[in-house]
N, C-alpha and C positions, 0 to 999 in steps of 0.2 A: 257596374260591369260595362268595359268596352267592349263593343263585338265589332273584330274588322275581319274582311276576308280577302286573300290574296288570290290573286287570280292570272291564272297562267294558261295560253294557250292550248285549246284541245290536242293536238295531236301530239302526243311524246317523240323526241325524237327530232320535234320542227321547234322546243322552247327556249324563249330567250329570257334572259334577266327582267327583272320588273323591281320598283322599289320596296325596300322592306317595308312590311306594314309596322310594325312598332319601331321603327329607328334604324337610321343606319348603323352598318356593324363596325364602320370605320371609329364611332363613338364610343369604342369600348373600353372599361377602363384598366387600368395596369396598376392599380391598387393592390394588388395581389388576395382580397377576398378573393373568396373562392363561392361562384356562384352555384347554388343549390339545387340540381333537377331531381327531381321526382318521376316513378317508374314504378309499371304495376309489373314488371318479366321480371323472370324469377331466372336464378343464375345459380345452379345445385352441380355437386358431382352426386353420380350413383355408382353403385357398380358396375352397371353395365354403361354409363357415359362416366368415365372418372375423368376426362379432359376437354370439358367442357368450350376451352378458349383456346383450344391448338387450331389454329387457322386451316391444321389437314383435316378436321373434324367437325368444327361448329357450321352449324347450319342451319340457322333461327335469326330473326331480323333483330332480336336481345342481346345477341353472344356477337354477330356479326356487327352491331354499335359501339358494341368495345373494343373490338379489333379495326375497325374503322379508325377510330382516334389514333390506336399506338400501332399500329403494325403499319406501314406503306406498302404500297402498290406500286406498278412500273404506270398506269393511267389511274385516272380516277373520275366521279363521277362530278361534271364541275357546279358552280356556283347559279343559282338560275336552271339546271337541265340542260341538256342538251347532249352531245356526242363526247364522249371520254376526250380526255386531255392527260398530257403526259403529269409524272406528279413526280416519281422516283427517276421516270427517266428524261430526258431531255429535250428527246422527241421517238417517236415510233410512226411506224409508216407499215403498209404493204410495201412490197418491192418486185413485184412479182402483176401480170395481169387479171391471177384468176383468184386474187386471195387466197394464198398457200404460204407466204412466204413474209414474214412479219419481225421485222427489225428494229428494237430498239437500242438507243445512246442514253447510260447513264448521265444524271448529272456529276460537277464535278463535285469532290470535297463533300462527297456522301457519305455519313457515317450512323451506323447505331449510336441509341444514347449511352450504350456505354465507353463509348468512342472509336472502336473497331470501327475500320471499312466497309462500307457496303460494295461489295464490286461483282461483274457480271456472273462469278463463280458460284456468290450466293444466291442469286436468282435463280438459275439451274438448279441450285441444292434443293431449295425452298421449293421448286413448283414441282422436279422431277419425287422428292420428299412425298408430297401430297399423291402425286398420284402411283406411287409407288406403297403408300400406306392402306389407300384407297378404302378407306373409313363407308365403315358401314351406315352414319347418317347420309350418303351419296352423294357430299361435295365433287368429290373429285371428277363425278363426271360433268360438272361445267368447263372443264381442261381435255373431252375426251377427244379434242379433235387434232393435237396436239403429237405429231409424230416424232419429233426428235429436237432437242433444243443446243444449239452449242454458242462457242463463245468466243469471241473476237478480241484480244487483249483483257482490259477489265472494265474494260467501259462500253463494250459490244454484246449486245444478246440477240439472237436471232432465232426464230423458232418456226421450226419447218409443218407444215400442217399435214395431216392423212387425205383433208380434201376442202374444198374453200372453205371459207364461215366468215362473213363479214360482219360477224358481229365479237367476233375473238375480240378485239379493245375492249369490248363491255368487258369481256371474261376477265381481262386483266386489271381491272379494276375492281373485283369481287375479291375479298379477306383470302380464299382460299387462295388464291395469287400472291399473297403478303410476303415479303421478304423477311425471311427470320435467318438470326446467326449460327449459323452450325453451332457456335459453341453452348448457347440455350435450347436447340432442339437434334435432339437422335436423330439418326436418317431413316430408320426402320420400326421409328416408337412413338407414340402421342406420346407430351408431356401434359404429364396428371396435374390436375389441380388450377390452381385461379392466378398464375403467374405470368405474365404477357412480357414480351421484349420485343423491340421490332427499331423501325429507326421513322414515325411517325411524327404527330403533330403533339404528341401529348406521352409523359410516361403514364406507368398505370399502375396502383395497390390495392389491396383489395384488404377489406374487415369483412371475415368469413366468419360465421357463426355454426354449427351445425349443418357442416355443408356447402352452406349457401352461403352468396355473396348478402352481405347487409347494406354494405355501402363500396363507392369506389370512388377512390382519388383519382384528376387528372390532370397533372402539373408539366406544365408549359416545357414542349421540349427544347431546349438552347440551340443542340446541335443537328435539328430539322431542318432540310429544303426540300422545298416542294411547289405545289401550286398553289397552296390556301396560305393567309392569313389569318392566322391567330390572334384575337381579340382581345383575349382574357389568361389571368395567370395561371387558374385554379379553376377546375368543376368537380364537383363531388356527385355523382349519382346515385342517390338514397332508393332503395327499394320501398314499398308498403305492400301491404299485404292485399288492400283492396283501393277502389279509383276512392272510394268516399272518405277515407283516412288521408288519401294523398290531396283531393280537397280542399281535406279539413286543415294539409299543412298550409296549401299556399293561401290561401285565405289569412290565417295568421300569421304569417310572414316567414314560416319556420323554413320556406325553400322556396326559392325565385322563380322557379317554371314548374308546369307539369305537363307530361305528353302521355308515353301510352300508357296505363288504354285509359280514357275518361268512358265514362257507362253511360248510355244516351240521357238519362234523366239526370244525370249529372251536369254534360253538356246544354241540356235545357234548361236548369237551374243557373248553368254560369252564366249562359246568354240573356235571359229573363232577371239576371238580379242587380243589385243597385251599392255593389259594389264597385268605387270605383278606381281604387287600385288595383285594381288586376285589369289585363285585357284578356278577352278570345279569339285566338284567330286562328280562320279555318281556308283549308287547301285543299288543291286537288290529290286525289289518292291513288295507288294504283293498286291498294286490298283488294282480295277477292275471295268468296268464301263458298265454298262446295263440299259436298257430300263425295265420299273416294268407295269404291266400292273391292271388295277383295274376288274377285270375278272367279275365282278355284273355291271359292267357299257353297255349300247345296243351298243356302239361303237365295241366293242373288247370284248362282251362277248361269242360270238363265237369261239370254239376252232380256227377254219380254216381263222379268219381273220389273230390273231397270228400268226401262222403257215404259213400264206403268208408274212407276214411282215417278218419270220426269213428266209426263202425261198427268198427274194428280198436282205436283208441286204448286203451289200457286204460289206465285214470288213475292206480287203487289201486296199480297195479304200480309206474309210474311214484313216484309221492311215492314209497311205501315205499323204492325203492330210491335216491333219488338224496337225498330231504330228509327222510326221518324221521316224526317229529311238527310238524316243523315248517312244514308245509304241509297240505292239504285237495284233494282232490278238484275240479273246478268244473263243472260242468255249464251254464254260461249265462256269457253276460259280462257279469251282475252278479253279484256278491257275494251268497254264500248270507245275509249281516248286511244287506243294504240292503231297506228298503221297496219291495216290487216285484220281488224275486227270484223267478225259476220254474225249476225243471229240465229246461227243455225238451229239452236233447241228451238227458238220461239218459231221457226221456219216450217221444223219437222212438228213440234208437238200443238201447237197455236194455243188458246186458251186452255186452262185445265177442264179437265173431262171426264168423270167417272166415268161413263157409256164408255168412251174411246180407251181409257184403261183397262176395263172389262173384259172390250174385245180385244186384246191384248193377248193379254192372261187365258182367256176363253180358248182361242186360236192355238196359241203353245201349250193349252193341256194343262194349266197350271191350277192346281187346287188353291181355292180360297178358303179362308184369309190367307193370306202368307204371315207366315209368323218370323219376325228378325227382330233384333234388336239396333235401336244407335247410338252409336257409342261418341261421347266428345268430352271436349279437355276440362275441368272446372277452372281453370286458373292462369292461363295463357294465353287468352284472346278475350278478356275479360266478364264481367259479371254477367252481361244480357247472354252469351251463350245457352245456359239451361233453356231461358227463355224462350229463345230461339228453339231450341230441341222440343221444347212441349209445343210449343206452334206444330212443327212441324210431324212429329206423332200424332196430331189431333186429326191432322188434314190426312194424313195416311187410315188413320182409323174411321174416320168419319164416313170414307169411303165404301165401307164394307170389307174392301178386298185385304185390307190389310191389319195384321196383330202387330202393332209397334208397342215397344216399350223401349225406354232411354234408360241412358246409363254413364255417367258422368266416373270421371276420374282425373286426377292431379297428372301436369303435362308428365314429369319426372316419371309416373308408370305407364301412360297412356301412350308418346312417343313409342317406347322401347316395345308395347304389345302391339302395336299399330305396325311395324317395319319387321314385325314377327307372325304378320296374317293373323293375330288372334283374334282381331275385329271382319265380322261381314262388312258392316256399314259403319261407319266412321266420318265425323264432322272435323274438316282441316282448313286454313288460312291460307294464303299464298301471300307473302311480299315480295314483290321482283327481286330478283339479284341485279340485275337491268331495265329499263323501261325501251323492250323489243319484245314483240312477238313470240319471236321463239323461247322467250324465255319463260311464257306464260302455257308453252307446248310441249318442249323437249324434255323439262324436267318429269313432268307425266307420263312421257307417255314414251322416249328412248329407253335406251337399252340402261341399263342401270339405275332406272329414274329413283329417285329418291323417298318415292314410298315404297318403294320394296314391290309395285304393283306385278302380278302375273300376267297384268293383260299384257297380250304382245299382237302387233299390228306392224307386218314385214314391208306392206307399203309405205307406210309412213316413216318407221326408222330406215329406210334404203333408199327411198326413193323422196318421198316429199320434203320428211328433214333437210337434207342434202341439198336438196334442188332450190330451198328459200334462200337456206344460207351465203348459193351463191350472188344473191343479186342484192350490191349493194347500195339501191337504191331499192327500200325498203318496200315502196309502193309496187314495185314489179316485180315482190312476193307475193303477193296481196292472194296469185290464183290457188300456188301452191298451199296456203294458209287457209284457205277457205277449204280447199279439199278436206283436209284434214280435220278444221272442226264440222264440218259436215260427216264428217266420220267419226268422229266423240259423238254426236247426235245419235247418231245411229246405235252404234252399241255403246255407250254409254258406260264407261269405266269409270265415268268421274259424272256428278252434276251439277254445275254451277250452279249458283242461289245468288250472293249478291256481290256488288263492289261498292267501298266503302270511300266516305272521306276522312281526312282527317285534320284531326284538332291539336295545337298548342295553347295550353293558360299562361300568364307570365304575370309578375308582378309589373306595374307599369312605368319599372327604373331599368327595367333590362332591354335592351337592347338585338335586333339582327333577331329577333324574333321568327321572322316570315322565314328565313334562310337555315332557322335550326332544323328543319325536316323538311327531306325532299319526298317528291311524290312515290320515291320507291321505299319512302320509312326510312331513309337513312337518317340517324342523327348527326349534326354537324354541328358541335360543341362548338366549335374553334370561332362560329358566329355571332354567339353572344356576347353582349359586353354587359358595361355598369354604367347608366346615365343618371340622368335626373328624373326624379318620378314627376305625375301630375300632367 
């Protein structure tokens, strides 16, 4: 086993390009094999999601990886990190002083792969589509700043804003921005099912079994321009059912990389073992993973039961025992890496503290134990989650003050009763849609946010959202961000637990390694190739 780690400057946002650690991607081969990744996310329709991969609705870092390859965007998120760069369009700008006013130039001889146009009409279709569908996973409100879009011949799109946000390029480089063809998508309907068209890096098919996706094709699109190069002819993304099956393929050669999720003892086994065709290589992350709480629920609708729960958490225990080195403490739900981070839990709560819980609880009147349940996914943020859950029921009970019991369920029902309030307490992931602050803020905690949450805070969606947005220099948000997680601290909607790193395996003939996942979990097929092993 090779263990290399890429390593890229702290602050997102300031990142620059570094060398691949397993080869450059420029080495890839056009053999037309088709290189095999491996994948523990599950890709299902249900009843209540039957359209799993319509860019108006997906909203998981699994569903948004395959719409990444086939669908394009007017920016995207580039090579190395850093600030969006045009992909679909040619170039985009503010035009305006106060970021309001945001113009993009298709490029030319843009076409879906089924050879139709792409022209600035469909971008309108496609973006006003989404938020006009306004999908209850709560994509759309990454678009909600967006007041009116129009179009300047077919190669002009300019889009006027309700109030600044300099961070709208990210937005436009998030799937739900995807340009799709009218003639494959209704204006007023998700399409059902595991069908994708777009005018991207890659077409896409899919072998569905009972639902779910089993595997997917992604075959090199001809009639693509953009900003990436394409490496390779062919990727197939195989599902398994757990990280140790998915292991057990690349090990024997039966699939050329594996990414998410490896299970820490997993990842300890590949780094410790003495295999040495395969490499490991490990990057920065920008996961994050918190307890969401349903604040209208009698469990936890009390500020001060929350406030005891962050008060008891003990986070250092937690990693240690369940992830290793492979995670971090968190203190805020941003990222201790992003511009704008503050430790406000560790600020307001300091070490864990029965006493200090107590008096909590004591103060508001609150009868002990409290009895609640928490609830988390078994199958979508992989196998140490239980683990995690019992850690963390132990430290609640151990306490006194609290009756926990856990309660695990398959993402496909746990999503859908989660954004339905069935959960008090509930265990969730974050992968940016961007690597900005606000994108580690807004979704939680605006108007729409995408847990379905009740909490609402007039300050923060009127005044401090608003107020960061405008400064686009990141650093001279820094006040208005810190307000605001000093206000998560306080009443405590959400409680952060950890941020993660993460891991790619690779046989050690593939290539662009380092560049297949970026720090916000994106996958970027287009980077691998086929070299020489050894």
């Amino acid at each position: 086993m090779n263990r290399k780690t890429l390593v890229l400057p702290a602050v997102a946002g300031l990142l620059t390009p570094v060398l691949a650690a397993c080869g450059g991607s420029g080495s890839g081969s056009k053999s037309g094999d088709a290189i095999v990744v491996g994948t523990t996310d599950r890709f299902t329709a249900t009843k209540e999601a039957p359209a799993p991969l319509d860019p108006a609705y997906a909203y998981d870092v699994g569903t948004w990886n395959i719409l990444r390859q086939s669908v394009q965007t007017l920016m995207a998120q580039p090579r190395g990190e850093g600030t969006p760069v045009p992909d679909a369009a040619e170039s985009c700008s503010f035009t305006d002083s106060g970021s309001e006013r945001y113009a993009c130039k298709l490029r030319e001889g843009l076409k879906f792969a089924s050879g139709d146009p792409v022209t600035a009409q469909d971008v309108k279709y496609s973006i006003e589509r989404a938020l006009r569908i306004n999908a209850d996973s709560g994509v759309a409100a990454l678009l909600n700043t967006i007041d009116t879009i129009e179009t300047q011949g077919d190669s002009e799109v300019v889009f006027h804003l309700k109030t600044a946000d300099a961070t709208f390029p990210y937005k436009l480089s998030t799937p739900v921005a995807g340009i799709v063809n009218p003639k494959d998508y209704q204006k007023d309907k998700l399409r059902d099912g595991f069908d994708v068209d777009g005018s991207g890096p890659y077409t896409f098919s899919a072998e569905v079994k009972n639902d779910a996706i089993v595997s997917a094709t992604f075959t090199k699109n001809p009639a693509y321009k953009g900003s990436v190069t394409v490496n390779n002819d062919k990727v197939e993304l195989r599902a398994f059912a757990d990280a140790d099956a998915m292991g057990s393929a690349v090990e024997k050669g039966d699939i050329d990389v594996m990414t998410r999720t490896m299970s820490p003892a997993q990842i300890q086994k590949l780094d410790a073992g003495s295999d040495q065709n395969v490499d490991l290589v490990d990057m920065p992350g920008l996961e994050i993973r918190y307890l969401a709480f349903n604040t209208n629920a009698s469990s936890v609708k009390s500020k001060a039961v929350r406030q005891a729960m962050a008060q008891l958490v003990n986070r250092g225990e937690l990693v240690s025992k369940v992830y290793g080195t492979e995670a971090e403490p968190l203190y805020s739900l941003v990222p201790a890496t992003i511009t704008g981070h503050s430790n406000s839990f560790f600020n307001k709560y300091g070490n864990p503290s029965v006493d200090k819980a107590k008096s909590l609880l004591t103060k508001a009147g609150i009868t002990t134990p409290v009895k609640l349940t928490l609830h988390y996914t078994t199958d979508h943020y992989g196998s140490a989650t239980k683990q995690e859950f019992e850690v963390l029921q132990k430290q609640l009970n151990d306490s006194g003050l609290f009756d926990a019991s856990i309660q695990g369920h398959p993402w496909s029902a746990f999503r859908p009763a989660e954004q339905k309030g069935a959960y008090d307490v509930y265990g969730m992931g974050w992968f940016p849609d961007f690597p900005d602050a606000d994108n580690f803020i807004a979704p939680f905690l605006d108007k729409d946010n995408f847990l379905g949450s009740p909490y609402n805070n007039s300050t923060i969606q009127r005044s401090l959202i608003p107020q960061s947005r405008r400064e686009a220099d990141r650093l001279s948000a820094s006040k208005s961000l810190t307000e605001i997680q000093d206000t998560v601290a306080e009443d405590v909607p959400v409680l952060p637990l950890w941020q993660g790193k993460q891991y790619v395996a690779a046989r050690d003939d593939i290539t662009g390694v380092a560049y297949a996942l970026n720090s916000s979990s994106t996958l970027q097929l287009w980077e691998l190739g086929r070299g020489v092993s050894g």
